[in-house]
C-alpha positions as CSV (number, residue, x, y, z in Angstrom):
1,X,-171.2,-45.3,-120.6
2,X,-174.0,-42.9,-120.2
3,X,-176.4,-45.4,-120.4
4,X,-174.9,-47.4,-117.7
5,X,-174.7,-44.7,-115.5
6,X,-178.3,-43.5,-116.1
7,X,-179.4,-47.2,-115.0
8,X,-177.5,-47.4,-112.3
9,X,-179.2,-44.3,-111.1
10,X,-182.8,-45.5,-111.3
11,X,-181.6,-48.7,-109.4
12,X,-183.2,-48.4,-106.0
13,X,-180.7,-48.6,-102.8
14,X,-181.1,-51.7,-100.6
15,X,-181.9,-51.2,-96.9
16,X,-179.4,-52.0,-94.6
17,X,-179.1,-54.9,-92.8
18,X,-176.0,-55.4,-91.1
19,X,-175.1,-54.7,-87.7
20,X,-171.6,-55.8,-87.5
21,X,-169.3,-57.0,-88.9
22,X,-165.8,-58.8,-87.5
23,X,-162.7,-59.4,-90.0
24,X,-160.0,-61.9,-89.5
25,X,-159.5,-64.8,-87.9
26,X,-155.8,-64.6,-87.3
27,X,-153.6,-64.1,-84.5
28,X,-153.0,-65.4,-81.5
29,X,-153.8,-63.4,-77.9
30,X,-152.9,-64.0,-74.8
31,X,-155.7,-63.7,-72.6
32,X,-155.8,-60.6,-70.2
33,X,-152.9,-59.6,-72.2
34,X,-152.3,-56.0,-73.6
35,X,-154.3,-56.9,-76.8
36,X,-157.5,-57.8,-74.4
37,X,-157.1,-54.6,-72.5
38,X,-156.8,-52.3,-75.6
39,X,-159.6,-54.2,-77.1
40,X,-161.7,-53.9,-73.8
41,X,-160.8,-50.3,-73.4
42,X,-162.6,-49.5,-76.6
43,X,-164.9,-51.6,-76.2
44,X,-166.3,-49.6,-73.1
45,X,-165.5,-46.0,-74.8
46,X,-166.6,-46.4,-78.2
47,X,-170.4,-46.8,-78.3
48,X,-171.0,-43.4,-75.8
49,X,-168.1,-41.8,-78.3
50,X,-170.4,-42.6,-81.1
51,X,-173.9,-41.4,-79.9
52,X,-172.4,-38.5,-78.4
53,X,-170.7,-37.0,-81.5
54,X,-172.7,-34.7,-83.7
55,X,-172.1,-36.9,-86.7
56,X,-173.3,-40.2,-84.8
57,X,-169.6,-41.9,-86.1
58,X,-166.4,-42.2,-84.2
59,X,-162.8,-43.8,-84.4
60,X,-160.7,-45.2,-81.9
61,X,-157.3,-46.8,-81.6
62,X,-155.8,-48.2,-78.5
63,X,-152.1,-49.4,-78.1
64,X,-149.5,-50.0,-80.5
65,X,-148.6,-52.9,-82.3
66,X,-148.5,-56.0,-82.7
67,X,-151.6,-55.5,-79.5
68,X,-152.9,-52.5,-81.1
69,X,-157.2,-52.1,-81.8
70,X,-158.3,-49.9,-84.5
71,X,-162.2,-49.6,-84.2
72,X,-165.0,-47.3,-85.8
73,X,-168.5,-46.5,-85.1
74,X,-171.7,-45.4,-86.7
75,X,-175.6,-44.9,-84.9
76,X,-177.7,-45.7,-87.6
77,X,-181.0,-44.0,-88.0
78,X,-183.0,-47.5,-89.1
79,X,-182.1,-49.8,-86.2
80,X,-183.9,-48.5,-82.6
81,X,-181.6,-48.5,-79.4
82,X,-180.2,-51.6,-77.8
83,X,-181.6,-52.5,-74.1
84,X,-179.9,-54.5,-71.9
């Protein structure tokens, strides 16, 4: 076990690639229903939330279910700033 864990500790860390990430495919919205707006509402929030915050991460939720949006944030050091 100690030898495992000694390994494991000299293995060096990948780099990060991803961006995003979405999960689930299922449901079924109504478009500009309350789902959309929650989603929207987030959507516009979220990213200022994030690179405001001391830590550079952030949560949000928005609504209550079945139409309610759960969402997190982190500003990563690796990746520069978006332009539009």
């Amino acid at each position: 076990m100690v030898g495992v864990l000694l390994l494991l500790g000299l293995m060096p860390l990948a780099a990060g690639e991803l961006l995003a990430q979405l999960c689930g495919n299922g449901g079924n919205y109504t478009a500009n229903g309350t789902y959309q707006s929650n989603f929207a509402g987030i959507a516009a929030t979220l990213p200022s939330n994030t690179s405001s915050s001391p830590d550079l991460f952030a949560t949000a939720t928005a609504g209550q279910a079945p139409d309610a949006v759960y969402a997190l944030a982190l500003c990563r050091g690796d990746v520069p700033n978006a332009t539009a």
